[in-house]
KOLGU-4560 file (N, C-alpha, C; in nm, 3 decimals, padded with zeros to 5 digits):
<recs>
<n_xx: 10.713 n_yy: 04.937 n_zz: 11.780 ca_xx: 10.665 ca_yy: 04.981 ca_zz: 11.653 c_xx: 10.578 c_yy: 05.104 c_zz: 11.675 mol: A seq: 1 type: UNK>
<n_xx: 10.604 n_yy: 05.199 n_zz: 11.576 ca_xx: 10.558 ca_yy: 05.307 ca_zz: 11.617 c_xx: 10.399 c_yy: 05.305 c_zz: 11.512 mol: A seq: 2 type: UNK>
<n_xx: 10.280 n_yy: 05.329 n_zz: 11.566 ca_xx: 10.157 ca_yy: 05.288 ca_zz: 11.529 c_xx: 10.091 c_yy: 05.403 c_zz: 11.551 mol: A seq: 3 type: UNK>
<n_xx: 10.065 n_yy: 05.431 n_zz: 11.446 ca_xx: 09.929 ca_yy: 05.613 ca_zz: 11.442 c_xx: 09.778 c_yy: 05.578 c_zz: 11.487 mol: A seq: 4 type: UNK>
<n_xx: 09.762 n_yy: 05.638 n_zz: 11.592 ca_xx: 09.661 ca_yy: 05.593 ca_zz: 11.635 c_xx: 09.561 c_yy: 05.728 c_zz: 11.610 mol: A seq: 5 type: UNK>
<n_xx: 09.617 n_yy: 05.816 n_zz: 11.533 ca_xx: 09.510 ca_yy: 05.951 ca_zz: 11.497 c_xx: 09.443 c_yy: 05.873 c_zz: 11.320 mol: A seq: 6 type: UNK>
<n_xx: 09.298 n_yy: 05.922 n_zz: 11.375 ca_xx: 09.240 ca_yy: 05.890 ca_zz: 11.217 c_xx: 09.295 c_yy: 05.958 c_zz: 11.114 mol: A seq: 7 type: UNK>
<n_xx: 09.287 n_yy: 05.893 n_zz: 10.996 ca_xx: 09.383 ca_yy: 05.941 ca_zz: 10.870 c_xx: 09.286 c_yy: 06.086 c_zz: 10.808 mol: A seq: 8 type: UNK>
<n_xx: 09.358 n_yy: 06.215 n_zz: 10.797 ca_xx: 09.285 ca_yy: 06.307 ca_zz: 10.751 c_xx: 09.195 c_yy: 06.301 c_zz: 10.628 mol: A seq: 9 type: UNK>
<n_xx: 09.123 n_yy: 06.408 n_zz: 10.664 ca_xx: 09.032 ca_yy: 06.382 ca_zz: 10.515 c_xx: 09.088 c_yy: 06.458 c_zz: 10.408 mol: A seq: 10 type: UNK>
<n_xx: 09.034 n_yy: 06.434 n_zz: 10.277 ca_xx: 09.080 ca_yy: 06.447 ca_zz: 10.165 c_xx: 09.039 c_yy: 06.627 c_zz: 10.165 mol: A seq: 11 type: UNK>
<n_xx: 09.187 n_yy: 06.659 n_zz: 10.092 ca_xx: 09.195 ca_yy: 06.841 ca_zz: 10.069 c_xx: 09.035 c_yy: 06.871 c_zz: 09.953 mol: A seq: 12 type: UNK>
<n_xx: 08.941 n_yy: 06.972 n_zz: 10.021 ca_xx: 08.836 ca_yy: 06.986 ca_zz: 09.943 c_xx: 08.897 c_yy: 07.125 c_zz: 09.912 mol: A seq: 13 type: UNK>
<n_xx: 08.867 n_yy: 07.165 n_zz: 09.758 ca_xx: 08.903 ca_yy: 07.287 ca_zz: 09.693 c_xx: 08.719 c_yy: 07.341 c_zz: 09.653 mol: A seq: 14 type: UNK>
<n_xx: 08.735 n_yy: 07.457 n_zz: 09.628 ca_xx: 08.604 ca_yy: 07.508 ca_zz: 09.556 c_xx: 08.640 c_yy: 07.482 c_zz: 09.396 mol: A seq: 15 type: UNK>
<n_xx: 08.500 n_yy: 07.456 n_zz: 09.331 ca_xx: 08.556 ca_yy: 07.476 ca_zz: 09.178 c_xx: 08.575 c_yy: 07.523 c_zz: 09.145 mol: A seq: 16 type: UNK>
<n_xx: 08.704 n_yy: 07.510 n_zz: 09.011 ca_xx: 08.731 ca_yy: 07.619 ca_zz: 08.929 c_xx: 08.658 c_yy: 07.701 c_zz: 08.827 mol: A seq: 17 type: UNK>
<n_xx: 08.717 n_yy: 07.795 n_zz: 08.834 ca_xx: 08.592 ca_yy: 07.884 ca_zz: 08.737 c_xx: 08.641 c_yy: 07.897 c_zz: 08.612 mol: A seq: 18 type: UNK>
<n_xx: 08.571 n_yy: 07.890 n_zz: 08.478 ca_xx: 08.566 ca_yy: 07.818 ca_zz: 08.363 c_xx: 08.655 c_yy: 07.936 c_zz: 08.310 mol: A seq: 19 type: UNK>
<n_xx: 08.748 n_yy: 07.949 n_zz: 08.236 ca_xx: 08.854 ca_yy: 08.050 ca_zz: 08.214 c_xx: 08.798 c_yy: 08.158 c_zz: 08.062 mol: A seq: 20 type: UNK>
<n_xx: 08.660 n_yy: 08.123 n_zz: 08.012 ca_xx: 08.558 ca_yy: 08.201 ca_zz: 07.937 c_xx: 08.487 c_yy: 08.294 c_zz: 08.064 mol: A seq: 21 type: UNK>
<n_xx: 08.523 n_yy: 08.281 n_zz: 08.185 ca_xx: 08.427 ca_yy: 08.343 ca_zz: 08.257 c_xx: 08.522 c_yy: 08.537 c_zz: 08.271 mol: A seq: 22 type: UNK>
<n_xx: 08.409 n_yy: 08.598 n_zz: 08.216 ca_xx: 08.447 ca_yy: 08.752 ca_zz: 08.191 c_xx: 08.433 c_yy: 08.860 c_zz: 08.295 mol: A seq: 23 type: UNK>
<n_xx: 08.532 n_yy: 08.904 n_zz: 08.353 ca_xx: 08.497 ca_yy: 09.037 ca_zz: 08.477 c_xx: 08.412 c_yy: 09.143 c_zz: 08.430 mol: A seq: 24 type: UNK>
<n_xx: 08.379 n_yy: 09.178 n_zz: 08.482 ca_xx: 08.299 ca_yy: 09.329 ca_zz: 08.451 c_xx: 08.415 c_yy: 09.414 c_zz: 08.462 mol: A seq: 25 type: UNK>
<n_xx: 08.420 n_yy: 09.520 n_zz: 08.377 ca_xx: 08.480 ca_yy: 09.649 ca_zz: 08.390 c_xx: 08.506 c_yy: 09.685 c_zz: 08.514 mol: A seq: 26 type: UNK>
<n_xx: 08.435 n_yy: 09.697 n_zz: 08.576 ca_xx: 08.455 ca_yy: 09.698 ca_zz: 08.723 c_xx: 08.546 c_yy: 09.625 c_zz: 08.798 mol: A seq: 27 type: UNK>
<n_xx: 08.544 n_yy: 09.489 n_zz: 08.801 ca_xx: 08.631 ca_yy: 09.419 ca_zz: 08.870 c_xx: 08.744 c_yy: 09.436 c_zz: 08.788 mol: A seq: 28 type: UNK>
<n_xx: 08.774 n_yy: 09.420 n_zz: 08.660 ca_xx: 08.864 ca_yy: 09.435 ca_zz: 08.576 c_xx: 09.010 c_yy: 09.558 c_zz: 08.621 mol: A seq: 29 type: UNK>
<n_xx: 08.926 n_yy: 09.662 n_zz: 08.631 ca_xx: 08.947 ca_yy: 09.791 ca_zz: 08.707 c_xx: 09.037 c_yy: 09.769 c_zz: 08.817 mol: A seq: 30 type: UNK>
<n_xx: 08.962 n_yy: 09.676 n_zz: 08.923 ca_xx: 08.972 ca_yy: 09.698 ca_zz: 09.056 c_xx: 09.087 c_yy: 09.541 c_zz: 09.026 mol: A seq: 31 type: UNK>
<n_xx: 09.131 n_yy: 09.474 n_zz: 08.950 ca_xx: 09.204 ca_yy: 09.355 ca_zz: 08.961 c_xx: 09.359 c_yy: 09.478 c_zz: 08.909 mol: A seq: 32 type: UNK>
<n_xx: 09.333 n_yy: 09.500 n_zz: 08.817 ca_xx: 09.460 ca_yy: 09.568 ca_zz: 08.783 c_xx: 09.519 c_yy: 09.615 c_zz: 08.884 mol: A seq: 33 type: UNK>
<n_xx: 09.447 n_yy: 09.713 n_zz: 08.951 ca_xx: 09.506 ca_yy: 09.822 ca_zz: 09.051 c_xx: 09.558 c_yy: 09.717 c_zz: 09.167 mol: A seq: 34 type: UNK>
<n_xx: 09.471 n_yy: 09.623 n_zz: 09.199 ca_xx: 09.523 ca_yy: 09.527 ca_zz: 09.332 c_xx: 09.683 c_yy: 09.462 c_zz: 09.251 mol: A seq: 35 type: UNK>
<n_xx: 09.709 n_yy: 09.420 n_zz: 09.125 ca_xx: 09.789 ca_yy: 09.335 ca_zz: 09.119 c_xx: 09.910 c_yy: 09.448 c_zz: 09.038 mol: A seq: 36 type: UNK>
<n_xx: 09.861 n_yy: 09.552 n_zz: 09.076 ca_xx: 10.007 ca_yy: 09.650 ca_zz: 09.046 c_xx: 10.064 c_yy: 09.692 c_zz: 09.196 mol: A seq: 37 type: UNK>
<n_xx: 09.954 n_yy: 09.711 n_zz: 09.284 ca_xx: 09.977 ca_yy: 09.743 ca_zz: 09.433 c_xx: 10.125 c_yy: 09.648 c_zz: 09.488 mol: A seq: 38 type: UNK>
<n_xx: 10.035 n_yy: 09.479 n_zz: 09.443 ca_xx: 10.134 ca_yy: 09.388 ca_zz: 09.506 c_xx: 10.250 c_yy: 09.363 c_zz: 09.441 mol: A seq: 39 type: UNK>
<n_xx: 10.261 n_yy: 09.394 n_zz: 09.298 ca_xx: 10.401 ca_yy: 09.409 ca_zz: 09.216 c_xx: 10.486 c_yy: 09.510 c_zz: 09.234 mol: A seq: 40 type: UNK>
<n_xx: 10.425 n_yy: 09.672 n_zz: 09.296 ca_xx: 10.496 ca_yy: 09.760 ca_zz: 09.291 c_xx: 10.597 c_yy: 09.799 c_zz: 09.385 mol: A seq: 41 type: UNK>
<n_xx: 10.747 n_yy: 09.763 n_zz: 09.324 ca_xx: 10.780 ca_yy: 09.827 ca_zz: 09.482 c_xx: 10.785 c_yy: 09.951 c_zz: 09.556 mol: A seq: 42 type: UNK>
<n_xx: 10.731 n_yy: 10.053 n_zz: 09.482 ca_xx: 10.716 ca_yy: 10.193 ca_zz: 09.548 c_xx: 10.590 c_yy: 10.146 c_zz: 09.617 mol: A seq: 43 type: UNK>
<n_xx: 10.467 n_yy: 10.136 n_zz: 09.526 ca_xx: 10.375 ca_yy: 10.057 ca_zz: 09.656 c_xx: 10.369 c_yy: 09.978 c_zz: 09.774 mol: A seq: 44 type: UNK>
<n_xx: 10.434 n_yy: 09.884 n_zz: 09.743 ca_xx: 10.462 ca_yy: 09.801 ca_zz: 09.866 c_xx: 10.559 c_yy: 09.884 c_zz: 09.967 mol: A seq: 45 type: UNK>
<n_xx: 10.639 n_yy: 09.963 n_zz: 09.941 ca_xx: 10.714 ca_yy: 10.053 ca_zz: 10.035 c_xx: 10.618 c_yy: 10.162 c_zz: 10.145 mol: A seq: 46 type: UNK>
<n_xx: 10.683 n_yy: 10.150 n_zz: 10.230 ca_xx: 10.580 ca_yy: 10.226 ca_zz: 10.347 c_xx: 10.677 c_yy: 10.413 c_zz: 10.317 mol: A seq: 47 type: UNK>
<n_xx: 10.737 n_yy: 10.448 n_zz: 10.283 ca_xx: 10.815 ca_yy: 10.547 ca_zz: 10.283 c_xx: 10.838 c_yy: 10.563 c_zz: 10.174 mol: A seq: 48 type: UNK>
<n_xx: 10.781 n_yy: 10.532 n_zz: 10.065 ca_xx: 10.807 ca_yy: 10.551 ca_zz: 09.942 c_xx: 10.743 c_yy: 10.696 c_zz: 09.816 mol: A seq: 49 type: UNK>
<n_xx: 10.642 n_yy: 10.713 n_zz: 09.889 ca_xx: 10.539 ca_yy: 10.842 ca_zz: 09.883 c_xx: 10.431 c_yy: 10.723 c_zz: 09.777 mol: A seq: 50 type: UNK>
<n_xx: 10.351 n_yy: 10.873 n_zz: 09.697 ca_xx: 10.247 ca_yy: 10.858 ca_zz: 09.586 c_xx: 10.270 c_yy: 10.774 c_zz: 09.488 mol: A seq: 51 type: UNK>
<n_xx: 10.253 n_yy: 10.672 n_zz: 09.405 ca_xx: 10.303 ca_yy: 10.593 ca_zz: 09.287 c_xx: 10.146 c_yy: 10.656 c_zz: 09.197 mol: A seq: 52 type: UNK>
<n_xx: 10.255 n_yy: 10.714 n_zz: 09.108 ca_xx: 10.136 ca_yy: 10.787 ca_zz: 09.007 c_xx: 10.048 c_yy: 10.641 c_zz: 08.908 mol: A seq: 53 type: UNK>
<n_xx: 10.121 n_yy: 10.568 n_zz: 08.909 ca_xx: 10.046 ca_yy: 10.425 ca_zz: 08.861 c_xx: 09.950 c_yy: 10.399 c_zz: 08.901 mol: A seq: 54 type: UNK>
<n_xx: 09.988 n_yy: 10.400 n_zz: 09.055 ca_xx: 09.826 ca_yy: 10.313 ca_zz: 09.144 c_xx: 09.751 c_yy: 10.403 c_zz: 09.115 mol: A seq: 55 type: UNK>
<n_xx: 09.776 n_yy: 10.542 n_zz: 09.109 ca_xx: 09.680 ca_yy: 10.657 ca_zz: 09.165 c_xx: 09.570 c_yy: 10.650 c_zz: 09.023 mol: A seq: 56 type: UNK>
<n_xx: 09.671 n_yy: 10.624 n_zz: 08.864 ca_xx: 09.607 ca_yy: 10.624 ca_zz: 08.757 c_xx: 09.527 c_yy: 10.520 c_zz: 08.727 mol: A seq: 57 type: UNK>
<n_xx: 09.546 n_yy: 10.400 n_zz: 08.789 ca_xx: 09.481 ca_yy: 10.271 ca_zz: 08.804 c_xx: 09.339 c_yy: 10.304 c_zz: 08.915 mol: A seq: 58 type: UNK>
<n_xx: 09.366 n_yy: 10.366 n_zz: 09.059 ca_xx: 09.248 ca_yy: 10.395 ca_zz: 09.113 c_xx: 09.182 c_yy: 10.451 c_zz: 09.059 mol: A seq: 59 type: UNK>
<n_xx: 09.185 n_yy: 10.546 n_zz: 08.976 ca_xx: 09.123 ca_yy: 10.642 ca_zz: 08.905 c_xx: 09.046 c_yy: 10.545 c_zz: 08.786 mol: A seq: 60 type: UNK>
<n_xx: 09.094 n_yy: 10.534 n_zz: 08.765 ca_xx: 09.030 ca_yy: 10.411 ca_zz: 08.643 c_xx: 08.915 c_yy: 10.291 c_zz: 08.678 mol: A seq: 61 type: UNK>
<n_xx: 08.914 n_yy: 10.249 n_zz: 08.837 ca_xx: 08.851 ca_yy: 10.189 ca_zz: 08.918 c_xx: 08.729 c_yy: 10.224 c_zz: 08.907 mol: A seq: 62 type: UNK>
<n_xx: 08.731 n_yy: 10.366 n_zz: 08.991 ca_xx: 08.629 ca_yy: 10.502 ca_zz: 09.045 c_xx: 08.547 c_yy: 10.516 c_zz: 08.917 mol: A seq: 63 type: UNK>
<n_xx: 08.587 n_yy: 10.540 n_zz: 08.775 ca_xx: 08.505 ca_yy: 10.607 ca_zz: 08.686 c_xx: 08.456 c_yy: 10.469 c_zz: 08.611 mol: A seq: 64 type: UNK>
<n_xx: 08.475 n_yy: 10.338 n_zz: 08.667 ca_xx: 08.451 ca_yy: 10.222 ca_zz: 08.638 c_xx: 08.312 c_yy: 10.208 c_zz: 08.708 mol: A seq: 65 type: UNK>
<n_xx: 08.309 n_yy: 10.206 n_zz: 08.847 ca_xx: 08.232 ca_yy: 10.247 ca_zz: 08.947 c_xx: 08.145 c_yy: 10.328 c_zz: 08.883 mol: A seq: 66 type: UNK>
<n_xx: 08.150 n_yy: 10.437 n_zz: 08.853 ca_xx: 08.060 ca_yy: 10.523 ca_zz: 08.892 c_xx: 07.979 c_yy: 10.502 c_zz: 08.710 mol: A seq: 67 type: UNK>
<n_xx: 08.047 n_yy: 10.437 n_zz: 08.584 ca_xx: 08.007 ca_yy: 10.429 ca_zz: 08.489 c_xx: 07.902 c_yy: 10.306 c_zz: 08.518 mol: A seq: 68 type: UNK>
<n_xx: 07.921 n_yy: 10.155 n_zz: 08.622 ca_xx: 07.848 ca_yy: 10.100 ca_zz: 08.665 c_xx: 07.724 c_yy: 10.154 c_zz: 08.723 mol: A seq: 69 type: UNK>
<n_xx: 07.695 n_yy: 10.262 n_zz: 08.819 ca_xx: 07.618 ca_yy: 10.301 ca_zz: 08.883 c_xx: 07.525 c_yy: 10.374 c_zz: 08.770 mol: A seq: 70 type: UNK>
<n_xx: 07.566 n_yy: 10.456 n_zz: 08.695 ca_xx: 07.499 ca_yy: 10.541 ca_zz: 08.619 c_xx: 07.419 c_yy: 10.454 c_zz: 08.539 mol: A seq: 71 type: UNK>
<n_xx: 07.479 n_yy: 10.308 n_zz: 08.493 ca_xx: 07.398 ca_yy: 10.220 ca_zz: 08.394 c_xx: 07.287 c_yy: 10.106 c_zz: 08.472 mol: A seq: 72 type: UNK>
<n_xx: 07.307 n_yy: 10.107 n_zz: 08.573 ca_xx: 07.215 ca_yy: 10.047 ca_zz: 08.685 c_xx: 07.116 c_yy: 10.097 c_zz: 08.700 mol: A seq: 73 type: UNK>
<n_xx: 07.138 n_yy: 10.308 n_zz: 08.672 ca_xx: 07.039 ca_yy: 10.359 ca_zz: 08.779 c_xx: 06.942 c_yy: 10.387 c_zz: 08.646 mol: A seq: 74 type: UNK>
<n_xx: 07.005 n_yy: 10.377 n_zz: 08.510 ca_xx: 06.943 ca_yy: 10.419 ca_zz: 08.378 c_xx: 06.850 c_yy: 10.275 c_zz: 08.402 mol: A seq: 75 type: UNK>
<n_xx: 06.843 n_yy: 10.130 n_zz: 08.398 ca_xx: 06.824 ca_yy: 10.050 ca_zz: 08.391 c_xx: 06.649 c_yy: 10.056 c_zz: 08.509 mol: A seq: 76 type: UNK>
<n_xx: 06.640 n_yy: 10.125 n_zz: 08.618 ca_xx: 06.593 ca_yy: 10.106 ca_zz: 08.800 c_xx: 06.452 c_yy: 10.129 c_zz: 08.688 mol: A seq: 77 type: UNK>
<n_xx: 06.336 n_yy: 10.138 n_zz: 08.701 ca_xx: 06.191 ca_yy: 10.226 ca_zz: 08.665 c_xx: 06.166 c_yy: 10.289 c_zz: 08.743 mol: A seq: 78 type: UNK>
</recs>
């Protein structure tokens, strides 16, 4: 009889989920688009494919996300 003599694993721990009211900042918002066009695109995903004016308009959109963050931070500093 074949008998498991390894202790039985422990139970799969996940982190919690995050409450689906929970809102990105412009910023991440920005920076989620551009990541999840990267991994959809196949000119992106292509290594020989050149420039994809998408990502480039999506990075761009990131950057002035960024830098609209910074400017309201630094208005905010005393």
């Amino acid at each position: 009889m074949d008998e498991r003599r390894d202790p039985e694993p422990e139970p799969v721990t996940r982190p919690p989920v995050i409450a689906s009211v929970a809102k990105l900042s412009p910023m991440q918002e920005a920076w989620s688009a551009y990541v999840d066009h990267g991994l959809n695109c196949p000119k992106c995903r292509s290594l020989g494919a050149g420039p994809c004016g998408e990502a480039e308009r999506l990075h761009g959109a990131y950057q002035i996300a960024g830098e609209a963050a910074f400017e309201r931070l630094a208005d905010e500093t005393p």
